[in-house]
MARKOL-774777 format. One record per residue: residue in one letter; x, y, z of N, C-alpha, C in turn. Coordinates in pm, whole numbers, plus 50000, padded with zeros to 5 digits. Atoms other than C-alpha are relative to their C-alpha. Layout:
N
AXYZXYZXYZ;...
//
This chain:
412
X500844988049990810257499204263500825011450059;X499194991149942811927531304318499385006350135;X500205005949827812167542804690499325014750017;X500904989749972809357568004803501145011350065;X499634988349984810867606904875499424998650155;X500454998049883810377611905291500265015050033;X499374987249972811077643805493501594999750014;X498504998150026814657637305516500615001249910;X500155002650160814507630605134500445014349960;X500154989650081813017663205068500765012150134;X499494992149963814877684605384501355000949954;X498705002450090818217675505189499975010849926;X500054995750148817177686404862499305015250051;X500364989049952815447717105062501495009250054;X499034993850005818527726005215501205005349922;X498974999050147820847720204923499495014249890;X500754985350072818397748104767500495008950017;X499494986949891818867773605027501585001950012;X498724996549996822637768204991500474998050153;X500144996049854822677762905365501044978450007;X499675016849912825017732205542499894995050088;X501235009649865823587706605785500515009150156;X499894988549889825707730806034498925010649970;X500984986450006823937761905902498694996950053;X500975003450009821187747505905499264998050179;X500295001449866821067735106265500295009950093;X499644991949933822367765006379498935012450052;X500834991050045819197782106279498804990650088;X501025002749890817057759306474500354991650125;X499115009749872819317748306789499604987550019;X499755015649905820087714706761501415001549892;X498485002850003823497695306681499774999649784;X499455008750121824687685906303499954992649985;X499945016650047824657652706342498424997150020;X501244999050026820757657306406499855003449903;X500164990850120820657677106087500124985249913;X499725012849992822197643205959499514993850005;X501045010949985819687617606107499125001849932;X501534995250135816997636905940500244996249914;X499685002750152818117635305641500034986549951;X499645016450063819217599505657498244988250051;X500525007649953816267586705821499894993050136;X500055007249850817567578706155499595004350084;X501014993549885815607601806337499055006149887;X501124996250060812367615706301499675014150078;X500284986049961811297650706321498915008050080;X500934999249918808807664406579499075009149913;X500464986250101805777689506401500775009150057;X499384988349930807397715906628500995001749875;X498774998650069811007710506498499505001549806;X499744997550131809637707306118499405008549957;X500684988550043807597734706145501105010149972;X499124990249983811007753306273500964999649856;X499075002950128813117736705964499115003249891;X500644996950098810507747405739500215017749981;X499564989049981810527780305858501785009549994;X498625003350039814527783505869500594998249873;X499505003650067814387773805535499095007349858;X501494994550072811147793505402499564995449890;X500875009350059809357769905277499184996850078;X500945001849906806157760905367500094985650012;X499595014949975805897730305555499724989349918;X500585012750077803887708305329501415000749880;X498425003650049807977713805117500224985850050;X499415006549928808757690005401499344987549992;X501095015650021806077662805440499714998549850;X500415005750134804947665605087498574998049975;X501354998149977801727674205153499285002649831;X501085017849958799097660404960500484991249946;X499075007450018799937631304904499114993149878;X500735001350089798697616004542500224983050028;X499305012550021800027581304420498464991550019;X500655015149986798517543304492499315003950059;X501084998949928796687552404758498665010549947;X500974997150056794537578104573499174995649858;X500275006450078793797554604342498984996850016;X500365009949952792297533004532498515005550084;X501254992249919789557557304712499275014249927;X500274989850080789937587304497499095011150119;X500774995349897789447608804803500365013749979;X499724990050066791067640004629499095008249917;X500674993850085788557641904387499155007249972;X501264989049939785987663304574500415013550024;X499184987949973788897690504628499825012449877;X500214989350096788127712704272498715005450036;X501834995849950784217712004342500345014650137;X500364991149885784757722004735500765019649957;X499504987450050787407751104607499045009949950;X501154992150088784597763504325499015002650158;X501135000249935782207760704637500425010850108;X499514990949891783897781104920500435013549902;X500024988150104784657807204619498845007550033;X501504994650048780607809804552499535000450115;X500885001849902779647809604928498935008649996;X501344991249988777187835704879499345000849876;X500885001350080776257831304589500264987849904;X499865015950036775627792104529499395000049864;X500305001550136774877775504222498544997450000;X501365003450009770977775504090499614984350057;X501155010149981768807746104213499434995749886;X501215004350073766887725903984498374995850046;X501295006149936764257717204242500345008950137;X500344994449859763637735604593500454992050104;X499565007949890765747726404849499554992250124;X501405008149899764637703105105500355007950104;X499874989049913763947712805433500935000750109;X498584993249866766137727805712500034983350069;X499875012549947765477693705934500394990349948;X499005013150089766397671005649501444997349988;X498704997350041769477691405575500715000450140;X499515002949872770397691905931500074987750041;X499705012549953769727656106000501354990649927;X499135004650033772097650105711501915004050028;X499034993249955774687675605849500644986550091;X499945005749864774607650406156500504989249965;X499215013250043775717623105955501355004549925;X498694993050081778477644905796500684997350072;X499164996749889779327654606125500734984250070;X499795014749949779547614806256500744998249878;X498835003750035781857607305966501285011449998;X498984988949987784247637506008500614995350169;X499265003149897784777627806348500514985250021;X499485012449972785537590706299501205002349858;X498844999450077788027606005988499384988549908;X500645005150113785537592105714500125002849874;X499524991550148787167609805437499284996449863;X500625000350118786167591105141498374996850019;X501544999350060782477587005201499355014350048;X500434992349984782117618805365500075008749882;X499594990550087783857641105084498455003549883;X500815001150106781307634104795498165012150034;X501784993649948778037648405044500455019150044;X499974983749940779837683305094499575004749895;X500274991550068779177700604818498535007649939;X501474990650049775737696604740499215006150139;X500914996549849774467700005132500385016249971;X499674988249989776597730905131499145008849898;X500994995150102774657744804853498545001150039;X501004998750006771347736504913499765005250165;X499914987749863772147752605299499475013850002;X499064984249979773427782705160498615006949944;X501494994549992769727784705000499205004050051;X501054998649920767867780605237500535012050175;X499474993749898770217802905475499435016549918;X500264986750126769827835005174498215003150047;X501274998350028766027827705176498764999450102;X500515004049889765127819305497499945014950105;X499724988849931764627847505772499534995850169;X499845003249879764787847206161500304988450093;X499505009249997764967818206328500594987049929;X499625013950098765217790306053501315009249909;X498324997250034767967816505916500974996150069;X498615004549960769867814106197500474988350058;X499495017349970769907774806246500285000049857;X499005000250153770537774205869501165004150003;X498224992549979773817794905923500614990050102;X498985009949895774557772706220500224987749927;X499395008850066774327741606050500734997849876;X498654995550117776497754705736501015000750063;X498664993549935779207764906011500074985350013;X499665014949977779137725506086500444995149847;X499975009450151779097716005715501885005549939;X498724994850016782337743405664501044991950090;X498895007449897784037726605966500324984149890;X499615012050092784097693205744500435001249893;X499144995750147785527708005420501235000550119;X498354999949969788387723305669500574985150100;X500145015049931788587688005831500714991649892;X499585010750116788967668605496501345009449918;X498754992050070791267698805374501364997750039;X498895001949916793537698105621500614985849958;X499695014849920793717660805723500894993949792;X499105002550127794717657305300500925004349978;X499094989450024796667685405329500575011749919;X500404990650108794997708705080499905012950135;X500044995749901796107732005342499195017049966;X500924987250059794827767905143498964995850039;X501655002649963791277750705126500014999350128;X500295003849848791477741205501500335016750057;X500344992549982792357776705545498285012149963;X501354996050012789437792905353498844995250040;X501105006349937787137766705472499805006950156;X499994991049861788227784405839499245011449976;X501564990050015786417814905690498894995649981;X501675003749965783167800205628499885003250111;X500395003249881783047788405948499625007850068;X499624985049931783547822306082498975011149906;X500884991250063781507837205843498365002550020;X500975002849973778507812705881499544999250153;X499634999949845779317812506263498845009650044;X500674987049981778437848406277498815004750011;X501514995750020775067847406121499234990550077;X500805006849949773907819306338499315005950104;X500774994949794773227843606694500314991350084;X499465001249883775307817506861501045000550052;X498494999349974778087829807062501214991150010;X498815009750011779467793907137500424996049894;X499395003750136779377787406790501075005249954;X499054986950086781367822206689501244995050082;X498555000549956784097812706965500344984849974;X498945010350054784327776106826500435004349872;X499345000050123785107787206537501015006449961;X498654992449942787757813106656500904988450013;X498835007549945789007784806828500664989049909;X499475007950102789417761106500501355010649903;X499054989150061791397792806371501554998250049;X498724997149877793937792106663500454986549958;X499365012350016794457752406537500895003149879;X499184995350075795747765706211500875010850032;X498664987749958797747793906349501174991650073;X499075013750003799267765406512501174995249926;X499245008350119800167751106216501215006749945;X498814991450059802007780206101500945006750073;X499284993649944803767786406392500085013150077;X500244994949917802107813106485499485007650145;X500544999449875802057814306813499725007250099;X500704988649891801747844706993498985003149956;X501474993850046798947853806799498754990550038;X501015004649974797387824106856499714992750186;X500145006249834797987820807235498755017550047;X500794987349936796467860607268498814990949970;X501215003350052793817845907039498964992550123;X500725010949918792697813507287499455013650128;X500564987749884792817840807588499445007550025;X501014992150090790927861707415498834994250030;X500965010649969788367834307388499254998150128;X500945004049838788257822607727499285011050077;X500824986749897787297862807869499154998649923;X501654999650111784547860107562499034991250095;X501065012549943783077827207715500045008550113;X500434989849869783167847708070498875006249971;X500574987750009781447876207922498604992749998;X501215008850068778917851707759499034996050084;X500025008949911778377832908074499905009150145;X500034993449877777517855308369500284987650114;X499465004449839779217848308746500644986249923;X499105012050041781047818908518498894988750061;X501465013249976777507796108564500274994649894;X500275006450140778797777908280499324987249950;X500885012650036776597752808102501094992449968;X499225013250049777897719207983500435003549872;X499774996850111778557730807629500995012450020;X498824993449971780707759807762500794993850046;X498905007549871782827741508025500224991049858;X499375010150103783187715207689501025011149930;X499444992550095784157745807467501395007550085;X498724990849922786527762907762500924985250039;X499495006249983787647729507801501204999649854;X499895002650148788647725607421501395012850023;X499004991450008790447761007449501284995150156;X498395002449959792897749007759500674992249936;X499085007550106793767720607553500825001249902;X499005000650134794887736307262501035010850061;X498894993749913796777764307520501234986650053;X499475008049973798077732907632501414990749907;X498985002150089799507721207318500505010249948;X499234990450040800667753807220501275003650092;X498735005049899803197754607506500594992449996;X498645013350032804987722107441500245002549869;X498835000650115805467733207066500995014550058;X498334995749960807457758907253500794999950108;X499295002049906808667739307520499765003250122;X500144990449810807377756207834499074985550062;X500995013649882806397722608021499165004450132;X500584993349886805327738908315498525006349974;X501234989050023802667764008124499244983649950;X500745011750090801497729807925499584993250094;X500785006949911801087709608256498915005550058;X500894998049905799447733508423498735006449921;X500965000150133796717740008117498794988250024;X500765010450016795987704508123499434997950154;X500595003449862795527704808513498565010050012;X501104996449942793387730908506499064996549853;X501145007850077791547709708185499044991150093;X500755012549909790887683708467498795002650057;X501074991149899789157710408710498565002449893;X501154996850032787057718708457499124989749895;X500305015750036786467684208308498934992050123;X501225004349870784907679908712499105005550006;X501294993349981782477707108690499244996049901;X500895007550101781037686908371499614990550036;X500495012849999780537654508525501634992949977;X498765011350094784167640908422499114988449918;X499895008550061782507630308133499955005749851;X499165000050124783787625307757498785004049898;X501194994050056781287654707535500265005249868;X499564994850127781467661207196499265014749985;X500734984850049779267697507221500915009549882;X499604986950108779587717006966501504993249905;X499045008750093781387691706788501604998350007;X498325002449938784647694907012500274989950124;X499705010549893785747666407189500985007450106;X499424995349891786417673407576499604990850072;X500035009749835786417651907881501474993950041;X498595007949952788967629808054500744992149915;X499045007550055790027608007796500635008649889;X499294991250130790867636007529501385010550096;X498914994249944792837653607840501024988849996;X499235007949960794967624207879500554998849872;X498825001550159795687619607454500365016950028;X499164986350021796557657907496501454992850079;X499375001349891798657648807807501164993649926;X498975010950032800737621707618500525009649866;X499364986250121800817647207282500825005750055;X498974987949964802697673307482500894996350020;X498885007949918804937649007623500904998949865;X499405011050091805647632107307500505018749913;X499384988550085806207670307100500475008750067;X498344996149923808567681207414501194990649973;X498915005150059810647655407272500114990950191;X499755008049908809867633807636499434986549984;X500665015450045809207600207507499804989550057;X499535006449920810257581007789498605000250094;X501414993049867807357601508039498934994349917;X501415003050067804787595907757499604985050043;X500515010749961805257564607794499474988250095;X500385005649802805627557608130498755003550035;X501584989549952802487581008175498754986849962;X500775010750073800617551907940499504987850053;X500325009349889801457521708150499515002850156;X500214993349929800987543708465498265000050016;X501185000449979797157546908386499464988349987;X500355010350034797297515108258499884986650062;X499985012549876798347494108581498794992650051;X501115010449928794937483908657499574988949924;X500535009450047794147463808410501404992049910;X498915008350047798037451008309500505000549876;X499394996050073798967469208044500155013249951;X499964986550010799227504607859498645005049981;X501484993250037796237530407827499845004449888;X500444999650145794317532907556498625009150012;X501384987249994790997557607450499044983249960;X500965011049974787837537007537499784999249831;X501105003850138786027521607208499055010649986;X500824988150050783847549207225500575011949952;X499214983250107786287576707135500244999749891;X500784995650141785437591606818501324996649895;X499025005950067787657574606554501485011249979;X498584986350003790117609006452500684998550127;X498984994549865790987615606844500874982849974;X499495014249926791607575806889501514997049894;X498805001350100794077573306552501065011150019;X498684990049944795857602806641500974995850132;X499845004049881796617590606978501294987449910;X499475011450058797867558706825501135003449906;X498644994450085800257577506559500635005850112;X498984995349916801517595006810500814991550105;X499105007149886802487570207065501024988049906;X499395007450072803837549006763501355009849967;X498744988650055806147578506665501004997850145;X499435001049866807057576407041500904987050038;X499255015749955807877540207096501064999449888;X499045004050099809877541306732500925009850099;X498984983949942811917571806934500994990250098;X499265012849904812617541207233500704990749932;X499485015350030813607512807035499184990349947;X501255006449984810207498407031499045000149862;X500074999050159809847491706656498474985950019;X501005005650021807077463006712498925005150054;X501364992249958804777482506938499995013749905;X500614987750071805247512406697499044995749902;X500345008250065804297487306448498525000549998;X501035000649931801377475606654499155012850033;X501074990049989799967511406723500215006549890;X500044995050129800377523906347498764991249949;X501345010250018797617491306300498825000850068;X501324990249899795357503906604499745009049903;X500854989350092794997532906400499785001849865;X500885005050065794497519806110498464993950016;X501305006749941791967497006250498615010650032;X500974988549946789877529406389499755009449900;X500554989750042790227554506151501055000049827;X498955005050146791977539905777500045013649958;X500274989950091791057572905570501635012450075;X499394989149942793047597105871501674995049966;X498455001750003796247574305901501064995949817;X499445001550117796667568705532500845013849948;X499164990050042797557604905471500495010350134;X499504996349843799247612505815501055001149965;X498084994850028802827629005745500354987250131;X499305008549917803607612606093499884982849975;X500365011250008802187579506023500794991949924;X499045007050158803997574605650501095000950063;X498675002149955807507584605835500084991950057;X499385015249909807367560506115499524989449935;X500445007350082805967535705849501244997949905;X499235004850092808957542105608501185003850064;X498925000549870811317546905914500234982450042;X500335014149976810077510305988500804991949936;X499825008550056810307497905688501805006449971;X498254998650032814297512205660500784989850076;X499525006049904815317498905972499744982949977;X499205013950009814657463805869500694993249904;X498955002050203816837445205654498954989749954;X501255005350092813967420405612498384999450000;X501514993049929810687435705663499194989449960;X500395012550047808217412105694498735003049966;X500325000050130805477411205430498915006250029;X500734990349929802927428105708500435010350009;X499824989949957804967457505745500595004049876;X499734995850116805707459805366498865006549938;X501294997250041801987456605278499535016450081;X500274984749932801297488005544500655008849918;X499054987750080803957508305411499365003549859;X500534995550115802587501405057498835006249957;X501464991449991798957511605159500345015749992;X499504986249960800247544605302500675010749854;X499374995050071802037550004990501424995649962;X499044997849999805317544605058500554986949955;X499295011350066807747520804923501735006549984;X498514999449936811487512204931500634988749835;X499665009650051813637492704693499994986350017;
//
């Protein structure tokens, strides 16, 4: 079987484009040549930071690099793509949806089913969620048009939830356009709901894609921005539980926006003052407003920043560290919402492959399977340290062939 294309694959054949040599190349985003090198070959793996920077460096957009979306065996097998033309046509027509044959049902129905949208979007339910966006969104957008005062503006609110799961399934495939326009809905339907926390989560899902693209001053004013909004919102800072979740949400992603550019200091002290305000909630773990905040989502940030400062060593130490009481590393309780818990798990697998620690990467590439199949199947990070894995052995054994081949990937 011929041997799946990776990012080192395609930063080769990217650079070879650009005319640029593994010096040039590294020269443009300070590191050595012989890093330039590993990439390429496989022997190292690239942080998002760094491949955002080699993408950029090389102007190309990143999904050049990962290979974003990803088709093959695995969409065979779920056909979780196939909802992506519809949602497109659908975020086109947002205002003006397609006829009805029958009278939409009512606001409470369509909301109770939102609620089950929303419960597979956060456990990274991809293929059974995909299929229920298009018509909810529709028969919403009816009853949002036709509806007036209050049942308008819970209709608009629960559309801004239904948009958040298009850019959810967009993204996470890596239909990254749609996952941008889906960000307008959100922002659109946000607006018309009359609620402010809604309008600044949905700012704040903005600032995750600005992220993406690197841009980061815009999206650090942006968060800061945010947090004086919630002030304004919130007289003498009496904040309810659903703010303190949502101002929680924005240090976090201040938090990770500082370690993709390195400032450890601004990133620790983000997440410290996540903690403080993680205590005025109860220190406890709240999905409001459909953003996970409490103590155990500060702590997968905590180990993220670590792990995309390129400190792999701390992450991990940090892991067993919480983990001493009960005799081994820390993990997100069984109750954390399948997405946070698989992310966590790719990431500390990317981490341990970084040590040496090729069976526990192993082992937490299968945790997150186990929690959230749909997210880690099309996970840029997941497939590399998966066909990083499977390089490094000379006889992979028939568990860590079968993974690889789920994922996609394959080797001679």
């Amino acid at each position: 079987m011929a041997e799946t294309m990776m990012l080192g694959d395609r930063l080769r054949v990217a650079r070879k484009t650009r005319r640029l040599s593994a010096a040039q190349l590294a020269q443009k985003v300070a590191v050595s040549p012989s890093y330039i090198q590993k990439l390429e070959s496989g022997a190292r793996k690239a942080s998002p930071s760094l491949t955002l920077a080699l993408s950029k460096a090389l102007h190309f957009g990143v999904e050049v690099l990962t290979g974003q979306p990803y088709y093959g065996e695995p969409e065979a097998e779920d056909r979780v793509h196939a909802v992506v033309p519809e949602l497109r046509r659908i975020m086109l027509c947002y205002d003006t949806p397609d006829e009805l044959e029958i009278a939409p049902r009512s606001l409470p129905v369509l909301a109770s089913e939102i609620d089950q949208i929303a419960a597979l979007r956060r456990d990274a339910r991809y293929a059974p969620m995909g299929p229920l966006l298009a018509p909810i969104i529709t028969e919403l957008t009816h009853v949002a048009l036709g509806a007036q005062g209050d049942e308008q503006r819970k209709a608009y609110w629960h559309l801004a939830r239904a948009y958040r799961a298009v850019n959810s399934l967009a993204h996470k495939l890596g239909h990254h356009d749609l996952s941008n326009t889906a960000l307008e809905r959100v922002r659109w339907a946000a607006e018309r709901s009359g609620d402010p926390l809604m309008q600044v989560t949905a700012s704040y899902l903005v600032t995750g894609a600005m992220l993406r693209q690197g841009a980061y001053s815009s999206a650090r004013r942006k968060l800061l921005g945010l947090r004086q909004e919630l002030e304004r919102i919130q007289p003498e800072r009496a904040y309810t539980r659903d703010a303190l979740a949502v101002d929680g949400a924005l240090l976090l992603k201040l938090a990770v926006l500082e370690s993709r550019e390195n400032n450890a200091e601004a990133s620790s002290s983000y997440l410290r003052e996540a903690e403080a305000v993680a205590g005025m909630a109860g220190n406890r773990d709240s999905l409001a407003y459909e953003t996970s905040f409490g103590p155990t989502n500060i702590r997968i940030h905590e180990v993220h920043t670590l792990i995309d400062m390129g400190d792999t060593d701390q992450a991990i130490a940090r892991l067993n560290e919480w983990g001493a009481a009960t005799g081994g590393e820390w993990m997100p309780p069984a109750t954390t919402m399948g997405e946070r818990s698989s992310h966590h798990f790719i990431d500390v697998s990317s981490a341990k492959l970084a040590t040496g620690d090729r069976s526990g990467a192993f082992a937490d590439l299968q945790r997150a399977r186990k929690v959230a199949p749909n997210h880690v199947r099309f996970h840029p990070s997941a497939r590399e340290t998966a066909a990083a894995l499977l390089r490094l052995e000379t006889h992979p054994s028939n568990e860590l062939a079968g993974f690889a081949s789920w994922t996609g990937v394959t080797t001679i």
